[in-house]
C-alpha positions, 0 to 999 in steps of 0.5 A, a space after each residue: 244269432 250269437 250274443 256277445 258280452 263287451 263291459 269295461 270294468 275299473 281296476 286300481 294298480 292293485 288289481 282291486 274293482 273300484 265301485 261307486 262310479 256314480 254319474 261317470 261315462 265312457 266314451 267310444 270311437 273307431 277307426 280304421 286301422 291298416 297294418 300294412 300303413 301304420 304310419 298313415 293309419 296312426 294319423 286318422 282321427 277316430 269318429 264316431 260312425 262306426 258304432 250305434 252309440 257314442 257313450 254308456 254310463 255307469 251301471 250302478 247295479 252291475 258296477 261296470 260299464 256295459 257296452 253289450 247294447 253295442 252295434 259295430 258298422 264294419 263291412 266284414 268283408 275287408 281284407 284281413 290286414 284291415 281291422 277296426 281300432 275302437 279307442 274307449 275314453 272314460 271320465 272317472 279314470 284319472 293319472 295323477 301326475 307326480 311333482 319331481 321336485 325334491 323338496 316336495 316328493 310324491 305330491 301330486 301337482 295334477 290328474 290327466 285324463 288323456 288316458 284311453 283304452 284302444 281295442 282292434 276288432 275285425 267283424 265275422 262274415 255273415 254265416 250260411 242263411 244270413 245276408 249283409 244289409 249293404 248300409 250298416 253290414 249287418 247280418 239278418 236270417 232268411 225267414 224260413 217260416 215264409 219258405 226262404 233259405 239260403 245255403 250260399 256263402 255271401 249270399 245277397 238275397 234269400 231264395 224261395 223254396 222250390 216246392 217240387 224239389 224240396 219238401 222243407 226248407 230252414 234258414 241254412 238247410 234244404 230237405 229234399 224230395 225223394 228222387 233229387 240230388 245235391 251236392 254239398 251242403 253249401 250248394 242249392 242248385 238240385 238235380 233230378 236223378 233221371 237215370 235211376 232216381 230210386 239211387 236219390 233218397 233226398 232229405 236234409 242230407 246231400 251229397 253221398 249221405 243222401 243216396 242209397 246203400 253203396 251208392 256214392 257220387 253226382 246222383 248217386 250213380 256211383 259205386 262206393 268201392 273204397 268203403 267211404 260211407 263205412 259200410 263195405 265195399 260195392 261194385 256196379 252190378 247192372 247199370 246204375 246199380 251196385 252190389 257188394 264186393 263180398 258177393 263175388 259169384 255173379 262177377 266171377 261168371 261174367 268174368 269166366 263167361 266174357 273171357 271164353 267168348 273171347 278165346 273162342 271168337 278168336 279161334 273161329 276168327 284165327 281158324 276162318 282166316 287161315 283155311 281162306 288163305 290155305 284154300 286161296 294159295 292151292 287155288 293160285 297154284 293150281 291156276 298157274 297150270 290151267 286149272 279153273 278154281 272156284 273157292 266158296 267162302 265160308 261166312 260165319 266170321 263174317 256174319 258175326 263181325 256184322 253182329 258185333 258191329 251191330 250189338 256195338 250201335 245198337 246198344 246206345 240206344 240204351 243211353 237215351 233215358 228209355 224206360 226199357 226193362 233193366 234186364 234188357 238194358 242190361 243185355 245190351 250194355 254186356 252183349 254190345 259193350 262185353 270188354 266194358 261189363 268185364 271192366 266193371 266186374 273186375 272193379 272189386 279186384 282192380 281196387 286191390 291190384 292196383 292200389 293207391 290208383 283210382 278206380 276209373 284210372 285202373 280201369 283204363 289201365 286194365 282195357 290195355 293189360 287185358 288185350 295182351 293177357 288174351 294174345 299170350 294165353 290163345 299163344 300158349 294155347 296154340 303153341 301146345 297145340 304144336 307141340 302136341 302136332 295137333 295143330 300145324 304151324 302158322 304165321 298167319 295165326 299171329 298177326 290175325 290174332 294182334 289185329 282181331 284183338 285191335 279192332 276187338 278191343 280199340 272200341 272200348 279202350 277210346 271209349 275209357 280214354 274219352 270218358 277220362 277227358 270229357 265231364 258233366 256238367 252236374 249242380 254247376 260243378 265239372 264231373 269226370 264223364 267215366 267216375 262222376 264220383 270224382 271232381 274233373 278240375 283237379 291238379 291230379 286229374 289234368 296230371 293223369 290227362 296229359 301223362 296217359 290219357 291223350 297219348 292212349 287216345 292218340 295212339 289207338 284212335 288215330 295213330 294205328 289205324 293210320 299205321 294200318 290204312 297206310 299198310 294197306 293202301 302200299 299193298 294195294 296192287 298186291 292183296 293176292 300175293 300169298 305173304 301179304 295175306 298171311 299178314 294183312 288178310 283179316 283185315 281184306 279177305 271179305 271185301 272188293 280189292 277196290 274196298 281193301 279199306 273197308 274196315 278201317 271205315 268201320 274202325 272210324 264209324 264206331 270211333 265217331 259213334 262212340 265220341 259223340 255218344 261221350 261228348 254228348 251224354 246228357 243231351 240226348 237229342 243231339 247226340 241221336 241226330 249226330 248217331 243218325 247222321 253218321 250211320 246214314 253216311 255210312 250206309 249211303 257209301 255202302 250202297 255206292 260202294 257194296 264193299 263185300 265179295 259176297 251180295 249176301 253180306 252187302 245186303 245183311 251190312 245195308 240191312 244192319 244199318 237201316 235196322 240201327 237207324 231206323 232204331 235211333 230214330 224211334 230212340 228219339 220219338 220215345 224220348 221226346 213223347 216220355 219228355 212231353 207225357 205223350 203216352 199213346 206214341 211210347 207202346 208203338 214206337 217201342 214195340 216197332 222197335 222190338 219188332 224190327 230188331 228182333 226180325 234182324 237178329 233172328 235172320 243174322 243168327 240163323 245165317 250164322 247157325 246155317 253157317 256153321 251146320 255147313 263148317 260141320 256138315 259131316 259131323 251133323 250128316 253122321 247124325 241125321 243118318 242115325 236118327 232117320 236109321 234109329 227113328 225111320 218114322 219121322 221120313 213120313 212128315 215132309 219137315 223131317 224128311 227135308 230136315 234128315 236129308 243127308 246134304 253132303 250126299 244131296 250136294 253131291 248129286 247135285 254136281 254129277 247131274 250138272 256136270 252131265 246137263 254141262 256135257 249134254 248141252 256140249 255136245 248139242 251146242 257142237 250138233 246146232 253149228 254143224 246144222 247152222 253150217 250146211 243150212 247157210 246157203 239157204 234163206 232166212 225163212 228157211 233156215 229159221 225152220 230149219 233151225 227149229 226143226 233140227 234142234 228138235 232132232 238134235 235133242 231127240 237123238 242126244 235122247 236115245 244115244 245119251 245111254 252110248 254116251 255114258 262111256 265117253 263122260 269121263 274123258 270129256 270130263 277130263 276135258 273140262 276140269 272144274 273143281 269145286 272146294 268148300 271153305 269151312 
């Protein structure tokens, strides 16, 4: 509380103190005074109802008058035009009036008192810890010494501290516990930092101050990129956890890594489609001159579309404030959301190439560079390899690559674009959803929403896929023509031709997922039961439907679901057990989880390594050979002896001894109908036995002539083309 001093001293008209005042006063009125209205604020009458006292009298001692006991009564929350006009009137401060006559100059006729002193005063609002006493506008502190505070301006009561929140309190200050958070310092509505709370420091600080080394932002879970705090520049290192922009190893090697699975999953993408294709199109020649085609598919690209999608839904679960092992947090935010980690990794740099732009804006930007920095260096790539004639060229190659990118990349680009117009709702104050270390209800924020956000989000959300379902949908009676496959066929090759839109529900299953999990980040129930809901949808069409060719890849893409389900559902007993401090459920549920994930990945992953020693079986055959050459030992365990087994050759034997049984059973087919026709005349009885009997015949004699047989094989399998081809 400030002292104020206010004291009426008298002057002559020769600037000299007059003294001895004895026994005389002054008086003290007010009114309000409006300098908007003067006229009608001249007219008011001055009362004494807006001071505690009316009067002072001298003071001999100090040889003033002193007004320092005064008490204004003035509501401190009038309008600024609005102030208060004391009006001091003291008795022993006279004019003399002068007699103008000429004959009696300088003589003085008469002493008027209507002299006064008018002062204008406007009262200060109470300040931070005080409240307003409602009947005299008077200002009092918050007795701190009984655990109440208050850090609100205008404040109409103070507030009892919260002992679980706060260590210590003072009339206008708050000292926090460690792990709890506020924003500014006139803010008393506290957070938990439940995401990693070590980030949260606590005490007598707020806002950036109270978090730990390079962590900015609501709760702290913000990097401090630009230097704010003064000591040096951090970037996310794992989740809700930063690290210094000079230590740039690790992000270089995410960045190195992320950018060569990316080259080399387009490749195999690129390369799986175009030798489909090739296979399909000698396929439909041949079949125009009668000759039958089986066309086995290589799956190894499919399998990893299915792992993508997979790692894609999985990885929410590490949004539903588990206390899972921050590595493998970690690995599944990277291997789920790979574009997203790369993002992050590249902050350290994006802050200078994209200067004078905020970092959660240049982050968007980048998820639109990167996808093009990707087509044009794979582009160059293959164009090398054309020139070199190493690599023939493919118009195929084009278009698969711009729609793997698409859907590659659209994911993470709607994600960015969302986390731009969603906030959180953090101390009653609206944060950006992707940078909470920036406010959301911003000029400059709404500028950026309707200029680039809402037009990126229109367009890789709602209008591409349209575009190409549409596509789809007019080539719908021509998915075998050989152009439409160049073109079109990543997007097909592997479904039912009733199923050619199969992969635009996919784009639109993880666009809800991905909505939802942004929309409802904080609340963590809601957003499981809506994930729940939507995968279960989507696998109950899938069970309808079986969308896949192949009976293998229905079954991985059902079991992928079930997986992910069950998963999310798990997801919320933990929560809901952590929430409640139900320990004996938590180490259950999680190991269920491990468990049945594990069990899925091992298979995925080994169908697709089964794949791909398919796509290189002579590579691996020539190896097998030399071991068991080198090593002939190992033929003495059965493991090894099956493992060593050269397969192209073992597949080989195969084919020619089907196509012997194929030839054999032929030929008997031909002998049972002659022997039907000259057993027709006789009865049923007869000619079940007889039937039996000359089967048995048959057989034996296919037995003994099988040898004088042998020469006429290869012009019945002349006869009988059939050709099988191996699509790698």
């Amino acid at each position: 509380m400030m002292n104020y001093t206010l004291r009426l001293i008298p002057y002559d008209q020769r600037n000299n103190r007059i003294k001895n005042l004895t026994s005389s006063k002054c008086t003290i009125k007010g009114r309000l005074h409006d300098f908007k209205k003067l006229e009608e604020s001249e007219q008011k009458d001055f009362s004494n109802n807006f001071t505690n006292i009316n009067e002072v009298v001298y003071d001999k001692t100090l040889e003033e008058y002193n007004f320092d006991h005064l008490i204004i009564y003035l509501d401190p929350d009038l309008p600024e035009n609005i102030v208060l006009q004391f009006e001091f009137k003291c008795d022993s401060i006279r004019i003399p009036i002068i007699n103008e006559d000429q004959q009696q100059i300088d003589t003085i006729i008469q002493q008027s008192e209507e002299y006064y002193l008018r002062l204008n005063v406007k009262t200060l609002p109470c300040q931070i810890g005080e409240l307003k006493n409602d009947e005299d506008y008077s200002c009092h502190p918050c007795d701190y010494t009984q655990d109440y505070y208050s850090v609100n301006l205008n404040s109409n009561k103070c507030k009892i501290r919260d002992n679980i929140q706060m260590e210590q309190v003072k009339s206008a200050q708050i000292k926090l516990r460690p792990n709890f958070w506020r924003p500014y310092f006139y803010a008393d509505l506290v957070e938990y930092c439940y995401n990693f709370e070590l980030n949260c420091l606590g005490g007598w600080n707020y806002g950036d101050s109270s978090c730990s080394l390079g962590h900015i932002g609501a709760l702290c879970e913000q990097c401090d990129i630009y230097n704010t705090r003064g000591y040096g520049s951090y970037s996310i290192s794992q989740k809700y956890k930063c690290g210094s922009c000079d230590d740039t190893d690790s992000n270089t090697l995410i960045i190195i890594a992320i950018s060569l699975w990316t080259l080399i999953s387009i490749s195999i993408s690129v390369k799986s489609t175009v030798e489909i294709i090739k296979q399909l199109a000698k396929a439909s020649k041949l079949k125009q001159i009668g000759i039958m085609i089986i066309v086995t598919k290589n799956n190894a690209v499919n399998f990893i579309k299915i792992l993508t999608n997979y790692l894609q839904i999985i990885a929410s679960i590490s949004t539903f404030q588990l206390q899972l092992p921050q590595n493998m947090e970690s690995a599944m935010n990277s291997l789920g959301n790979p574009v997203e980690t790369m993002a992050y990794s590249l902050d350290c740099f994006l802050k200078d190439i994209f200067e004078g732009i905020s970092i959660h804006y240049s982050r968007t930007i980048w998820q639109l560079i990167m996808p093009i920095v990707y087509i044009l260096l794979f582009l160059q790539l293959y164009e090398v390899g054309v020139i070199l004639k190493q690599i023939d060229f493919n118009c195929c190659v084009i278009s698969t690559s711009l729609i793997y990118m698409f859907i590659y990349f659209q994911p993470n680009i709607i994600a960015g674009q969302i986390g731009l117009l969603s906030y959180r709702s953090i101390s009653e104050y609206k944060w950006i959803l992707g940078n909470v270390a920036n406010r959301y209800d911003t000029n400059d924020h709404y500028k950026w929403l309707l200029s680039f956000s809402f037009p990126v989000l229109f367009t890789f959300g709602v209008l591409l896929p349209a575009l190409l379902f549409n596509r789809l949908y007019k080539i719908r009676n021509t998915l075998q023509n050989m152009k439409n496959r160049l073109i079109w066929g990543y997007l097909y090759n592997e479904y039912k031709e009733i199923a050619y839109y199969w992969e635009i529900i996919k784009i639109i299953q993880k666009e809800l997922i991905i909505i939802v999990l942004t929309f409802y980040q904080d609340q963590i129930i809601v957003k499981a039961v809506l994930a729940y809901g939507i995968i279960f949808i989507y696998n109950y069409l899938t069970l309808q439907i079986f969308p896949y060719q192949s009976m293998q890849l229905n079954i991985l893409d059902h079991q992928s679901t079930r997986v992910c389900g069950f998963s999310i559902v798990l997801a919320i007993g933990i929560y809901g057990s952590l929430q409640s401090g139900i320990i004996e459920v938590q180490i259950p549920f999680y190991i269920i989880m491990a468990i049945i994930n594990f069990l899925f990945l091992a298979k995925l992953i080994l169908q697709i390594i089964k794949a791909y020693f398919q796509q290189f079986e002579l590579i691996i055959d020539i190896i097998r050979d030399l071991i068991r050459t080198k090593i002939p030992s190992l033929q003495q365990y059965p493991f090894f002896q099956k493992l060593l087994k050269n397969q192209k050759q073992t597949r080989l034997r195969a084919q020619k001894n089907f196509r012997k049984i194929k030839v054999s059973v032929i030929l008997m087919s031909r002998q049972i109908l002659q022997n039907k026709k000259v057993n027709n005349n006789n009865n049923t009885q007869e000619r079940k036995g007889t039937f039996l009997f000359e089967t048995k015949l048959t057989l034996n004699l296919l037995e003994t002539k099988q040898n004088q047989q042998r020469s006429s094989l290869d012009e019945d399998n002349k006869k009988i083309q059939v050709i099988g081809l191996n699509v790698n």
